[in-house]
DSSP file (Angstrom, degrees, kcal/mol; ACC not computed):
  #  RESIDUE AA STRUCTURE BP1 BP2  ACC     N-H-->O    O-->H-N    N-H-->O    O-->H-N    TCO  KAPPA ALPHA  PHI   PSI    X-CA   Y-CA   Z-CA
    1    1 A X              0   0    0      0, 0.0   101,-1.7     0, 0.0   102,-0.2   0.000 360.0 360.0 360.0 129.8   53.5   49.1  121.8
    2    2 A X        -     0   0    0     61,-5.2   101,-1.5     1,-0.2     2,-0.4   0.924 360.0  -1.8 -86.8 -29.3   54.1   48.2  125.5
    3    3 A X  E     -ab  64 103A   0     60,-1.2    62,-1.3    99,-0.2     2,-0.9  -0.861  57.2-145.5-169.1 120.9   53.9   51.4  127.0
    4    4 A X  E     -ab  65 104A   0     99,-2.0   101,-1.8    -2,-0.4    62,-0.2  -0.694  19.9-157.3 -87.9 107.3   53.3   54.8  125.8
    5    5 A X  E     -ab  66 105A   0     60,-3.6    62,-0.7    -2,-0.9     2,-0.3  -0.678  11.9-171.0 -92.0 151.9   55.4   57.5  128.0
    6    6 A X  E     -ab  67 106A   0     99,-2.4   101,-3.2    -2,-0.2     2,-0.4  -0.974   5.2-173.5-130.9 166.5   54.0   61.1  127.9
    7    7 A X  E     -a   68   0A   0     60,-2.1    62,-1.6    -2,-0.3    63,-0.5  -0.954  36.7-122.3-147.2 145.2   55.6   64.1  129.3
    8    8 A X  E    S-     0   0A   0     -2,-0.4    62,-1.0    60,-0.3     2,-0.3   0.931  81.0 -58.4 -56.2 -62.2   54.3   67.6  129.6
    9    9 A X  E     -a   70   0A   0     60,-0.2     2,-0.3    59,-0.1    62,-0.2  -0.962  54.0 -65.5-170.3-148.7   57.5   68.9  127.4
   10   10 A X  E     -a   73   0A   0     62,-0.7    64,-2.0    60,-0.5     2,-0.4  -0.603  30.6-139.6 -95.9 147.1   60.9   69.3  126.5
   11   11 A X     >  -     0   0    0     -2,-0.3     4,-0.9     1,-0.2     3,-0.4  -0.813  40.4-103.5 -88.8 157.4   63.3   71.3  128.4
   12   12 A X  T >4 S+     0   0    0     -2,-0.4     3,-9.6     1,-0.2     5,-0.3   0.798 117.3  59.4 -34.4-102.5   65.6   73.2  125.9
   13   13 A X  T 34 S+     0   0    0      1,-0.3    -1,-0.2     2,-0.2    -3,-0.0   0.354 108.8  35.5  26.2 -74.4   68.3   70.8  126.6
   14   14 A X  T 3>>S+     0   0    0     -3,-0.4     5,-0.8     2,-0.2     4,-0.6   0.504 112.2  63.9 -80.7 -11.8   66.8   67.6  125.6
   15   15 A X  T X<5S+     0   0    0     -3,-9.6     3,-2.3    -4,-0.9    -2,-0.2   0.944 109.3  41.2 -76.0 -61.9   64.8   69.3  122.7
   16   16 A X  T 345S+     0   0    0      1,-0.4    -1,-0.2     2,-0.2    -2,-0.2   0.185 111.6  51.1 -88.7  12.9   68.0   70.2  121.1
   17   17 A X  T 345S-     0   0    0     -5,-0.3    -1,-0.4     2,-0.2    -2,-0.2   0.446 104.6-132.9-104.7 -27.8   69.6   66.8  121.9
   18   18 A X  T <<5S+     0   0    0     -3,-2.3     2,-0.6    -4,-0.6    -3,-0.2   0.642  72.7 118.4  69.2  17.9   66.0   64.9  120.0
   19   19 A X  S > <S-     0   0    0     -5,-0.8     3,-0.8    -4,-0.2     2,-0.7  -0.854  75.1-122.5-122.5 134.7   66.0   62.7  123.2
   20   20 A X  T 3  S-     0   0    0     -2,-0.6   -10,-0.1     1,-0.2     5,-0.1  -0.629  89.7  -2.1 -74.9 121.4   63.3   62.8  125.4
   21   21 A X  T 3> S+     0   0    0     -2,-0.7     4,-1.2   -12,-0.1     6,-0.5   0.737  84.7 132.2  51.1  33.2   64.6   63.7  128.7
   22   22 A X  T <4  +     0   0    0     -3,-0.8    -2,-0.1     1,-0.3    -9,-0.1   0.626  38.3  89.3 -94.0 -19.4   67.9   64.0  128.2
   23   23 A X  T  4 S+     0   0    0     -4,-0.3    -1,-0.3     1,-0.2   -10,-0.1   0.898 121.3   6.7 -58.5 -28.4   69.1   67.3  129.7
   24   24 A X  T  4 S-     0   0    0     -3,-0.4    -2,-0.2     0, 0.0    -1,-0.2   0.533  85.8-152.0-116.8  -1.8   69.7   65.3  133.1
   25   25 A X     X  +     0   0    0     -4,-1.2     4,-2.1     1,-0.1    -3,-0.1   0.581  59.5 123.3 111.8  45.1   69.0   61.8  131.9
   26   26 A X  H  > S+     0   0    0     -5,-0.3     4,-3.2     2,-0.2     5,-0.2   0.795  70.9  64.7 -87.8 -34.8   67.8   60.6  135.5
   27   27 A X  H  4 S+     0   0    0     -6,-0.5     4,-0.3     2,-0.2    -1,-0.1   0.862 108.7  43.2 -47.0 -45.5   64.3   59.6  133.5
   28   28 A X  H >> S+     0   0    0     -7,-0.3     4,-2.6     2,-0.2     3,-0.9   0.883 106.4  56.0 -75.0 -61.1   66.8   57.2  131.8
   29   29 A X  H >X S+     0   0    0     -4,-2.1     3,-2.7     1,-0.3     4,-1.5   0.959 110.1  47.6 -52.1 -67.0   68.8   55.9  134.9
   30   30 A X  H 3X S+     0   0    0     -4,-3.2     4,-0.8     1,-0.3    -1,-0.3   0.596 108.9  56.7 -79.6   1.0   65.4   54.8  136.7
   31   31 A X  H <4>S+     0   0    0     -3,-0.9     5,-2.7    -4,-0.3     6,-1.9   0.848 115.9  37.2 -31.9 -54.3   64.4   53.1  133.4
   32   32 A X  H <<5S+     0   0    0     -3,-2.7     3,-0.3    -4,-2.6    -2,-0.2   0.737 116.7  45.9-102.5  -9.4   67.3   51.3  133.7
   33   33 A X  H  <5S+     0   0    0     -4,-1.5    -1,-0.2    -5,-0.2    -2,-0.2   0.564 111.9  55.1 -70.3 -15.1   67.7   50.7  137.5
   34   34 A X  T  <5S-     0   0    0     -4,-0.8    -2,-0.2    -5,-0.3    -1,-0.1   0.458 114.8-127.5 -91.9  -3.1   64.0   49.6  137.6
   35   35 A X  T   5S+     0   0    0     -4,-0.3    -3,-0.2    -3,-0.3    -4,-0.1   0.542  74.8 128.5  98.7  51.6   65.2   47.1  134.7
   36   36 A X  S   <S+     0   0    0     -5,-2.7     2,-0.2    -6,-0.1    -4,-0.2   0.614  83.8  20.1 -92.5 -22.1   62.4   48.3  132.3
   37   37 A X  S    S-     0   0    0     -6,-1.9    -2,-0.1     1,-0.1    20,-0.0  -0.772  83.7-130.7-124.2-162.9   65.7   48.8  129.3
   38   38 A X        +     0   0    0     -2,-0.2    -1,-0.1     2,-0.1    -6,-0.0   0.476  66.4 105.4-108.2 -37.5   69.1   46.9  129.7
   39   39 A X  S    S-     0   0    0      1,-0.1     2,-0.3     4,-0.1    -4,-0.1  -0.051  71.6-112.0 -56.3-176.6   71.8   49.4  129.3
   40   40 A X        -     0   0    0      1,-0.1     4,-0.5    -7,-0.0     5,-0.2  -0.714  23.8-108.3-108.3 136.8   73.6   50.5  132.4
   41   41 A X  S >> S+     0   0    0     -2,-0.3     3,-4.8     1,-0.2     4,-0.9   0.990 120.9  64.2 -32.4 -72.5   73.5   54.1  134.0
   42   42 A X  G >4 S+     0   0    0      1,-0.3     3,-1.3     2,-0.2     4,-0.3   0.764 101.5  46.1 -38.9 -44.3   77.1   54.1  132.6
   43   43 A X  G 34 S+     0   0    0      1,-0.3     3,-0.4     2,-0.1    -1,-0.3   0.672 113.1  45.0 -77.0  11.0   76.0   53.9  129.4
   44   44 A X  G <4 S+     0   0    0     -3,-4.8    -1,-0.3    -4,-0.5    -2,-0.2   0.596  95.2  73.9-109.0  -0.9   73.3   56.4  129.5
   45   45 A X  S << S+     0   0    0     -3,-1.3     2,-0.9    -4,-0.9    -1,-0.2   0.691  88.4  73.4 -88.3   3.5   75.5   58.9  131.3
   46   46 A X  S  > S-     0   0    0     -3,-0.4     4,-3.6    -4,-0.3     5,-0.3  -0.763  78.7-146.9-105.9 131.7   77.3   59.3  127.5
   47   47 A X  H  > S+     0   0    0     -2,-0.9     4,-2.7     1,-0.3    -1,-0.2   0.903  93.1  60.0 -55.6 -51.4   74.9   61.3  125.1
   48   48 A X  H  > S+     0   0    0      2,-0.2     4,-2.6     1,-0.2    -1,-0.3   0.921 113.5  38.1 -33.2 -53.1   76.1   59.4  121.9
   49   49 A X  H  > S+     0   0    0      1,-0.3     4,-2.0     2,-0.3     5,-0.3   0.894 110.7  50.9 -86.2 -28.9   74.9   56.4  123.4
   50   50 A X  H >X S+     0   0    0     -4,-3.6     4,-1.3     2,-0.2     3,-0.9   0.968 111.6  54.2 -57.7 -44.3   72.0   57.3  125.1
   51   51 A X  H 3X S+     0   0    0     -4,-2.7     4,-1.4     1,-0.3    -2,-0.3   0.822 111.5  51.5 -70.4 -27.8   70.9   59.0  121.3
   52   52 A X  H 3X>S+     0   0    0     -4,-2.6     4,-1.3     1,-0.2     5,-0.6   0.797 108.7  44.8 -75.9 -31.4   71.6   55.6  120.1
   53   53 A X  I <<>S+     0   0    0     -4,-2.0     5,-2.7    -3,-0.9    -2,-0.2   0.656 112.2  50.4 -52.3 -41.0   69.5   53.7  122.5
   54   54 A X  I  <5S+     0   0    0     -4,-1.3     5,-0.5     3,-0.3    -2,-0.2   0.822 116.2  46.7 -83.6 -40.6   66.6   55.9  122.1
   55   55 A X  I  <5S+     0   0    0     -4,-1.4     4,-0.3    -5,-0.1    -2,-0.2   0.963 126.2  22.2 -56.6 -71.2   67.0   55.5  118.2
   56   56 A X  I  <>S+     0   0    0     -4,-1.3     5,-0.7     3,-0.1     4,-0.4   0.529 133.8  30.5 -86.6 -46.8   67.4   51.9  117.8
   57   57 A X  I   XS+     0   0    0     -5,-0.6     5,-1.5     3,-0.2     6,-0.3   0.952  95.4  74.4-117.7 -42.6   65.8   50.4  121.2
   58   58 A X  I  ><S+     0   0    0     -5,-2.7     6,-1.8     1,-0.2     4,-0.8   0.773 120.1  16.1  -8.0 -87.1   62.9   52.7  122.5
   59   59 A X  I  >5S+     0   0    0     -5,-0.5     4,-0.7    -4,-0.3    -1,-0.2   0.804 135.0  35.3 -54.2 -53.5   60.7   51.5  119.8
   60   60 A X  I >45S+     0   0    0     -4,-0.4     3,-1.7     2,-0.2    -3,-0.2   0.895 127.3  37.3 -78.1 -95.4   62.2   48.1  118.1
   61   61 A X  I 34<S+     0   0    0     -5,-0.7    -3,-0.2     1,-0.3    -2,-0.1   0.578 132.1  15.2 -17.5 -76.4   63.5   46.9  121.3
   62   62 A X  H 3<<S-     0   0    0     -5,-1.5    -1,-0.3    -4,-0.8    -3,-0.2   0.515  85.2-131.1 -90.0  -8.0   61.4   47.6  123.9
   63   63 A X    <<  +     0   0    0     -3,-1.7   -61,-5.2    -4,-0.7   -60,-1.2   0.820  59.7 136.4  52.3  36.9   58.4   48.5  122.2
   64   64 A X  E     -a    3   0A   0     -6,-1.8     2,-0.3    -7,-0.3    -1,-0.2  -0.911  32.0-161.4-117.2 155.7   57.9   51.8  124.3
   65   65 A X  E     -a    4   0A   0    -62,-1.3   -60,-3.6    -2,-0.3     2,-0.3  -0.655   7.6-152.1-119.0-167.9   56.9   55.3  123.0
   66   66 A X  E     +a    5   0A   0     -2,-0.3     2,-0.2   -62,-0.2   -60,-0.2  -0.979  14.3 164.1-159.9 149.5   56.9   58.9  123.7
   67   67 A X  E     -a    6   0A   0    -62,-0.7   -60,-2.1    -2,-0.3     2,-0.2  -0.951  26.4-126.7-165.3 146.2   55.1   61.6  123.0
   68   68 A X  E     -a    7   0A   0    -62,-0.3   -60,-0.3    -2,-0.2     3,-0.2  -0.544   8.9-141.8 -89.2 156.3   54.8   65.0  124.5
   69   69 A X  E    S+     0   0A   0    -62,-1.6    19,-0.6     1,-0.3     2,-0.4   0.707  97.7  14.4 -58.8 -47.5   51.7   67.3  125.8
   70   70 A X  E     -a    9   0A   0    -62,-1.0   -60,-0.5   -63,-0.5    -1,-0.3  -0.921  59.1-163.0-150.0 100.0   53.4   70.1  124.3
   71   71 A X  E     +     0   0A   0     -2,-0.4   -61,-0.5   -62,-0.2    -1,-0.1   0.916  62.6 102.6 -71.0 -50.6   56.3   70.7  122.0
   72   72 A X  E    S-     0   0A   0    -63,-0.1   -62,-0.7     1,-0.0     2,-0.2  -0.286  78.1-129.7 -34.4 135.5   57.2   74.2  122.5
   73   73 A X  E     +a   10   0A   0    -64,-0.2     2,-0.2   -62,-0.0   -62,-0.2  -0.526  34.6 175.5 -61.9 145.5   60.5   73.5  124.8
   74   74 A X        -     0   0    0    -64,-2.0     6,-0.1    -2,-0.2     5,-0.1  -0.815  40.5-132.2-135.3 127.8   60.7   75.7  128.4
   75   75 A X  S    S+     0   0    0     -2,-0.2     2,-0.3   -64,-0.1   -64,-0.1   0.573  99.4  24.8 -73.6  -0.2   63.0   75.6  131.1
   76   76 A X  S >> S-     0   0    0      4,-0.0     3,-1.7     0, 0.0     4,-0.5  -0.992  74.6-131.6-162.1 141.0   60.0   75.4  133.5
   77   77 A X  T 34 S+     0   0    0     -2,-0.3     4,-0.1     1,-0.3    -2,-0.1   0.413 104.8  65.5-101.8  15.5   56.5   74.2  132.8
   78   78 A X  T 34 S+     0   0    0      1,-0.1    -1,-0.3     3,-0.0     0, 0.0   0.522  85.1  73.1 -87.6  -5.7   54.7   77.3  134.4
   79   79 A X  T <4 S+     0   0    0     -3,-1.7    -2,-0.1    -5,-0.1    -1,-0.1   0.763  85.5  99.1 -79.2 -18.2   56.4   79.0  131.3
   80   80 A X  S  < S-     0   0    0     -4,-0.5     2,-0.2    -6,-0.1    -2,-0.0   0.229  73.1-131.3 -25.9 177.8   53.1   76.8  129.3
   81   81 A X    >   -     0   0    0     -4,-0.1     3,-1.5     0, 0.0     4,-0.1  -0.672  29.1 -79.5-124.3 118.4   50.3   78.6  128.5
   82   82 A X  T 3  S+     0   0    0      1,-0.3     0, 0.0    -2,-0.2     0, 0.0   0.384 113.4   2.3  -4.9 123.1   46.5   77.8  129.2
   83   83 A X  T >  S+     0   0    0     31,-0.1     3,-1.8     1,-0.0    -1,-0.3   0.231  88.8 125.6  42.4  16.0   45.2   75.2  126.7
   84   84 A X  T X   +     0   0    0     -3,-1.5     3,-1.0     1,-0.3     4,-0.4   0.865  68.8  59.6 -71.1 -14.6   48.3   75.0  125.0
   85   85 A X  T 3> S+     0   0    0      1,-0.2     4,-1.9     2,-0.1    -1,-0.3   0.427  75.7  97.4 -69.9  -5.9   48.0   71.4  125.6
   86   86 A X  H <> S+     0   0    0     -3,-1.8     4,-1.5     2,-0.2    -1,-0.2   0.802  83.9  41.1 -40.5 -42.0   45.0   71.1  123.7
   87   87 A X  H <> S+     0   0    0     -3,-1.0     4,-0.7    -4,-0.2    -2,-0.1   0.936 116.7  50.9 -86.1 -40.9   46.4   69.8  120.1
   88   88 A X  H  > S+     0   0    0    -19,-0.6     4,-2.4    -4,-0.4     3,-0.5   0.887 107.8  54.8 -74.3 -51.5   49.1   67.3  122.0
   89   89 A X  H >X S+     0   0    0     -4,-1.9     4,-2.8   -20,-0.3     3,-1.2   0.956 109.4  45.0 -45.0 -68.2   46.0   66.0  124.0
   90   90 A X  H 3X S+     0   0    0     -4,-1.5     4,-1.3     1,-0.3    -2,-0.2   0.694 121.1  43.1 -40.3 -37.0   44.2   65.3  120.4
   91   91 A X  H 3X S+     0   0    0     -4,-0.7     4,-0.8    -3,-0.5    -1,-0.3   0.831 105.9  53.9 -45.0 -62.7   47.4   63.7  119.4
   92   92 A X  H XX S+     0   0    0     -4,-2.4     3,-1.7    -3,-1.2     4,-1.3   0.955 114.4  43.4 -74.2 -66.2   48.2   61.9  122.4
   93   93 A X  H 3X S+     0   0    0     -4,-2.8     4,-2.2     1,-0.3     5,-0.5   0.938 119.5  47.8 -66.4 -70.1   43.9   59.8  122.1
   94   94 A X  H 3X S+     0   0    0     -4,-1.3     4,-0.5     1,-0.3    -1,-0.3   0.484 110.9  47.8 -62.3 -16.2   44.6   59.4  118.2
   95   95 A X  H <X>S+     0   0    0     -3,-1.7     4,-2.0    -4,-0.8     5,-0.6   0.934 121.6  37.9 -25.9 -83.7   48.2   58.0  119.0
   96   96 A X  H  X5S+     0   0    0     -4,-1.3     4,-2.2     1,-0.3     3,-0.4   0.915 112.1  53.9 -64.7 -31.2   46.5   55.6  121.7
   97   97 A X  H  <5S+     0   0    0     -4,-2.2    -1,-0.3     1,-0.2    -2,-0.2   0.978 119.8  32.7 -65.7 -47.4   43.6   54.8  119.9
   98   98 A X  H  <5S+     0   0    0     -4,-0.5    -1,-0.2    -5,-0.5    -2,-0.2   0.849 130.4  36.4 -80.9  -8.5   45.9   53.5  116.5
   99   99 A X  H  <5S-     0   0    0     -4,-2.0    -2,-0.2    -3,-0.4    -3,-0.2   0.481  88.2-160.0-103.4 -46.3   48.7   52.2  118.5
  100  100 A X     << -     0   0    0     -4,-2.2    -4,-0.1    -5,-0.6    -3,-0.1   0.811   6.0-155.1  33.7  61.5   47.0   50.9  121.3
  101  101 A X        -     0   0    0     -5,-0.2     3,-0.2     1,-0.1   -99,-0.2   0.015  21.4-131.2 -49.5 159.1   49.7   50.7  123.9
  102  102 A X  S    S+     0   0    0   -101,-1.7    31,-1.2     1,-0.3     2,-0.7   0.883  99.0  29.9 -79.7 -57.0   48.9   47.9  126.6
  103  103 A X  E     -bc   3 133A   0   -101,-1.5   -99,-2.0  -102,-0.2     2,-0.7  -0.866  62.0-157.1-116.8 134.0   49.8   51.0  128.9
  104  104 A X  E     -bc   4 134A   0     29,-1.0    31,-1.3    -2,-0.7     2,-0.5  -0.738  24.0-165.9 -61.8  72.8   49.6   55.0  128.9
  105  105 A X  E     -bc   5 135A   0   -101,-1.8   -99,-2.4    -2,-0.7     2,-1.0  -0.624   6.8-155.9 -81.3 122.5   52.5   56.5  131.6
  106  106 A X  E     -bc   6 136A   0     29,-0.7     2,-3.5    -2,-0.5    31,-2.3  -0.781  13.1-138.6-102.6 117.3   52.1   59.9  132.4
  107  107 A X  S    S-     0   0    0   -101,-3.2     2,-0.2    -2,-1.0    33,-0.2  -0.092  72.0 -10.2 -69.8  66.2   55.4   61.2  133.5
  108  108 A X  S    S-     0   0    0     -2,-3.5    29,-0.2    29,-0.4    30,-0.2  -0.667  76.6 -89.1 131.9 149.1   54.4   63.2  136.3
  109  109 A X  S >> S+     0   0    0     -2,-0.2     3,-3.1     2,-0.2     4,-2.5   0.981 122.8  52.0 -80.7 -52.7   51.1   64.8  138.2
  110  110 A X  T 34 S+     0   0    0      1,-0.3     4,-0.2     2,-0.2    -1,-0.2   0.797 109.6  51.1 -29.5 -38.9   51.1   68.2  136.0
  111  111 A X  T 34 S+     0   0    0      1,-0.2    -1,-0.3     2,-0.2    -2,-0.2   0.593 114.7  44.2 -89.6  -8.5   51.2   65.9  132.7
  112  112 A X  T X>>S+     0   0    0     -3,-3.1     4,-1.9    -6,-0.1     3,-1.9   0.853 110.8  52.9-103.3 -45.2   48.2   63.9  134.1
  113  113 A X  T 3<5S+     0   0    0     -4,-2.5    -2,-0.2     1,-0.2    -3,-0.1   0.681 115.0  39.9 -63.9 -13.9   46.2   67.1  135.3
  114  114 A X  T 345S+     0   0    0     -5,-0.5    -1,-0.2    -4,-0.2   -25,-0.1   0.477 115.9  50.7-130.9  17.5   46.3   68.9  131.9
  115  115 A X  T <45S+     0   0    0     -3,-1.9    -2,-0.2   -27,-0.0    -3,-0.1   0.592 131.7  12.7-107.8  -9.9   45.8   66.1  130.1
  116  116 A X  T  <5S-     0   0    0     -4,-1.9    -3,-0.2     2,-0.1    -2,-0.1   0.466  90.4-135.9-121.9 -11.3   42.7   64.7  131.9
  117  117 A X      < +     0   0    0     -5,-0.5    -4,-0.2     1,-0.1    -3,-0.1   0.663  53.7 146.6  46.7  35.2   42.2   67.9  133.7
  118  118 A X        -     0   0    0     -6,-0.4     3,-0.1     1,-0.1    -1,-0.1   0.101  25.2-177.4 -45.6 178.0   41.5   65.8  137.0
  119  119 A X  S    S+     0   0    0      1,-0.6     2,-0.4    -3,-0.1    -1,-0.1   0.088  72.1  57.9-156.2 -43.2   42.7   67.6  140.2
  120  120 A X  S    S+     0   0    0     -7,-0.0    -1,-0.6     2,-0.0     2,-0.3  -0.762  75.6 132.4-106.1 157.0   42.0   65.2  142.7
  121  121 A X        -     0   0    0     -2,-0.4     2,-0.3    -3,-0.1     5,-0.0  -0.916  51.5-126.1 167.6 155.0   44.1   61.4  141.8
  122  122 A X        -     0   0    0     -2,-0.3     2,-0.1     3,-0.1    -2,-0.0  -0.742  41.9-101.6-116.0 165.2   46.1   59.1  143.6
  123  123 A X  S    S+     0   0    0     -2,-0.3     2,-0.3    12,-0.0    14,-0.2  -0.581  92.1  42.2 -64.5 159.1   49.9   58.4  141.7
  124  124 A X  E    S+D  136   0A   0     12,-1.0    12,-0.6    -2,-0.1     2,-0.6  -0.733 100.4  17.8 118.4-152.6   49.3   54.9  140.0
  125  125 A X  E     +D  135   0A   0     -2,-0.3    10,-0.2    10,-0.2    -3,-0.1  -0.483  59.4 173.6 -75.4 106.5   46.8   53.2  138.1
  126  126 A X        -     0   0    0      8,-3.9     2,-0.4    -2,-0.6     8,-0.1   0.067  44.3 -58.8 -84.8-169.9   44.0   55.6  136.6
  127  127 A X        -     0   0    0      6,-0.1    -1,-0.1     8,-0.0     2,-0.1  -0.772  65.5 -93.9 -90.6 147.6   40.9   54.5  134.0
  128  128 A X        -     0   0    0     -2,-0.4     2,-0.6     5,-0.1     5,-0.2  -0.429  23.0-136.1 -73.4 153.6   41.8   53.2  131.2
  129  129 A X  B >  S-E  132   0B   0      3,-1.6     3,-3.4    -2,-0.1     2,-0.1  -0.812  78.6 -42.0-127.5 113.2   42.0   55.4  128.4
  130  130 A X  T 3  S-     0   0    0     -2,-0.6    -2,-0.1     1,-0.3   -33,-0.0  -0.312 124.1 -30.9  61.9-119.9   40.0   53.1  125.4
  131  131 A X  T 3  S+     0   0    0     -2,-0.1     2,-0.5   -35,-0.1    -1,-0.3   0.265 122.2  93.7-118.2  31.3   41.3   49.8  126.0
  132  132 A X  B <  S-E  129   0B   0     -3,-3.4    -3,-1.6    -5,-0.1     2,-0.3  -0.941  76.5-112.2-118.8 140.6   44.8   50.7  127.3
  133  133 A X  E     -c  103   0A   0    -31,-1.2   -29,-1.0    -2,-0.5     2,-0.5  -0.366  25.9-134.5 -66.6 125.3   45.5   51.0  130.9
  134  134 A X  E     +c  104   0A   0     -2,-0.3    -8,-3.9   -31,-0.2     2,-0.2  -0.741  24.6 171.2-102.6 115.1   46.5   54.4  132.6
  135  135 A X  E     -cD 105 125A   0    -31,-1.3   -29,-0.7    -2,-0.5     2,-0.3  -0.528  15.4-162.5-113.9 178.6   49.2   55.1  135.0
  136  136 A X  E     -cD 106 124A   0    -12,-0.6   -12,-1.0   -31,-0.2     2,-0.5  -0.902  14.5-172.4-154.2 113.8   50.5   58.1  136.3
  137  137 A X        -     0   0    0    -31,-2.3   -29,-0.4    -2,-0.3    11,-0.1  -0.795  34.1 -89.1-114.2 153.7   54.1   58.2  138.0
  138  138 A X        -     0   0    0     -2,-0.5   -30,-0.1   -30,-0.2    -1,-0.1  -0.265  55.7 -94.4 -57.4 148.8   56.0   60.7  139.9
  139  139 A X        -     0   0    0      1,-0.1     3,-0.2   -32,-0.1   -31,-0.2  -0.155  30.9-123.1 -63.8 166.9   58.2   62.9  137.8
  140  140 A X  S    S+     0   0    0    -33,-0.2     8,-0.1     1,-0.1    -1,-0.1   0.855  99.2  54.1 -73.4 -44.2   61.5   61.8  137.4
  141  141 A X  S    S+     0   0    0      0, 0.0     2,-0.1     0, 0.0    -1,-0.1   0.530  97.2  56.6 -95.9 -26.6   63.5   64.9  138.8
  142  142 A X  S    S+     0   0    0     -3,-0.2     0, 0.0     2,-0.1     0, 0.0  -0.455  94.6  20.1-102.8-178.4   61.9   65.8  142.8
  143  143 A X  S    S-     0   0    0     -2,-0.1     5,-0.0     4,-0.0     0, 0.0   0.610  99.1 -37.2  45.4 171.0   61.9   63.0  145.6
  144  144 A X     >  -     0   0    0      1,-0.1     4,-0.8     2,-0.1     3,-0.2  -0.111  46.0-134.7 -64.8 156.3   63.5   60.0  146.3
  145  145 A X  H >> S+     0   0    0      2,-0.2     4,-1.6     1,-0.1     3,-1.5   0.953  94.4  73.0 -51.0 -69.9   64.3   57.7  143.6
  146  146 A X  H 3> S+     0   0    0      1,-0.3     4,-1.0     2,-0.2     5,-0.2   0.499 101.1  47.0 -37.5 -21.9   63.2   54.5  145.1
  147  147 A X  H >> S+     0   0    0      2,-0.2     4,-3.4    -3,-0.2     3,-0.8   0.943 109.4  52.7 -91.4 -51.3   59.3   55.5  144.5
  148  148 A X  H XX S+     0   0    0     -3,-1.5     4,-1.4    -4,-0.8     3,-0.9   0.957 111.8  47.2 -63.1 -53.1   59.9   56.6  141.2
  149  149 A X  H 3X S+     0   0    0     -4,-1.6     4,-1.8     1,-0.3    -1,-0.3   0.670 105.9  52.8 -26.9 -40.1   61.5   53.1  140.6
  150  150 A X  H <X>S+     0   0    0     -4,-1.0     4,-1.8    -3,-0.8     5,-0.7   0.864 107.7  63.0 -78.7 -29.0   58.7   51.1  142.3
  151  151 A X  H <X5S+     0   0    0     -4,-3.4     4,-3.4    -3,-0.9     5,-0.2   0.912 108.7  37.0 -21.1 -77.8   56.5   53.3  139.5
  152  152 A X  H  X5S+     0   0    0     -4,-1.4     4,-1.8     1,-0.2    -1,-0.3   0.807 112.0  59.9 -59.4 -37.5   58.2   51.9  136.7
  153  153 A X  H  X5S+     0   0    0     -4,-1.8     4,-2.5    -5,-0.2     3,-0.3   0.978 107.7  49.7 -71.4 -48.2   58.4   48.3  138.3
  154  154 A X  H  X5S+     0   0    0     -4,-1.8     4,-1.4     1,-0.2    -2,-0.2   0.987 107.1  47.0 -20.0 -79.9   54.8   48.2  138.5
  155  155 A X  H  <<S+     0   0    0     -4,-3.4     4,-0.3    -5,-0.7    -1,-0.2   0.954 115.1  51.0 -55.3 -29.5   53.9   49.2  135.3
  156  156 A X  H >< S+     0   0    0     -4,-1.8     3,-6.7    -3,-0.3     4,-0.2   0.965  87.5  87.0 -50.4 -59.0   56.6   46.6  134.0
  157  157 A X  H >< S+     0   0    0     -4,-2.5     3,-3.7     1,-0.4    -1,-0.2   0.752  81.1  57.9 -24.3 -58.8   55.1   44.1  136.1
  158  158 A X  T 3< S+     0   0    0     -4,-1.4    -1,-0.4     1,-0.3    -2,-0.2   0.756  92.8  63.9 -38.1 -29.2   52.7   43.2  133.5
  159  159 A X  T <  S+     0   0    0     -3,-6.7    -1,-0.3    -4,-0.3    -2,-0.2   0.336  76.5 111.7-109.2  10.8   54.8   42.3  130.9
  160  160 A X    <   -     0   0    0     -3,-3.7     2,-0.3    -4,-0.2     0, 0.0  -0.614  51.3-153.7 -89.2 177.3   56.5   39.3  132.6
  161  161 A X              0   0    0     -2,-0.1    -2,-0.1     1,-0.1    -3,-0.0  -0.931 360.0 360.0-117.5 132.8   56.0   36.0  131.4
  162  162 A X              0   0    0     -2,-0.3    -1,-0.1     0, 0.0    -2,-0.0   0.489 360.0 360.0-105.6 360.0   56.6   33.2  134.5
């Protein structure tokens, strides 16, 4: 696995889609404007095809995963409750530890503070979590695009060949 995404949880939306991030699929456009997948925005803006992408290429293709903090779906992540992120944490080390992603992305400062229960962190490159390296990007949804984008090109970065 090249890179292991995690996210805090689902919104309804995307739970009931299976696709990780899919109620506004913007998580998906800067994937694919930062040229970490292939597809086009255009294709991701159609639900079929995105569920087909996500099926078929996440994993085989691209050799990325995902995994949540928290399953419960919420429309908001204050809706959480205090340690529910406990079991998904345990999940999340026994994941990297058999898996061993070259990298860990935590989608977002919330999903890095309740999984490592830091407070103070810069976005970016964390300690490594075993032997795989630990980033942390801004969530997909607030701020400018362009940042989240250099996120993902970063973490990419690694994986070219010259």
């Amino acid at each position: 696995m090249r890179v292991l995404f995690v996210g805090i949880n689902p919104h309804p939306g995307s739970f009931s889609r299976g696709v990780p991030f899919s109620n506004n699929k913007m998580f998906w456009y800067l994937l694919s404007r930062s040229g970490a997948i292939k597809e086009s925005v255009n294709q991701l803006r159609d639900d079929k095809e995105l569920r087909h992408v996500y099926n078929t290429r996440f994993n085989q293709v691209y050799r990325f995963g995902f995994l949540n903090l928290v399953n419960r779906p919420t429309r908001v992540v204050s809706e959480l409750q205090r340690g529910e992120e406990n079991n998904g944490k345990r999940k999340i080390l026994k994941t990297i530890r058999e898996y061993r992603p070259a990298t860990v992305c935590f989608v977002g400062k919330v999903t890095y503070e309740k999984f490592s229960h830091a407070k103070k962190f810069r976005f970016g490159w964390q300690c490594d979590i075993y032997a795989s390296k630990s980033f942390v990007m801004h969530f997909p949804l607030r701020g400018k695009a362009i940042v989240r984008i250099k996120d993902l090109k970063c973490i990419m970065k690694q994986f070219k060949t010259h």
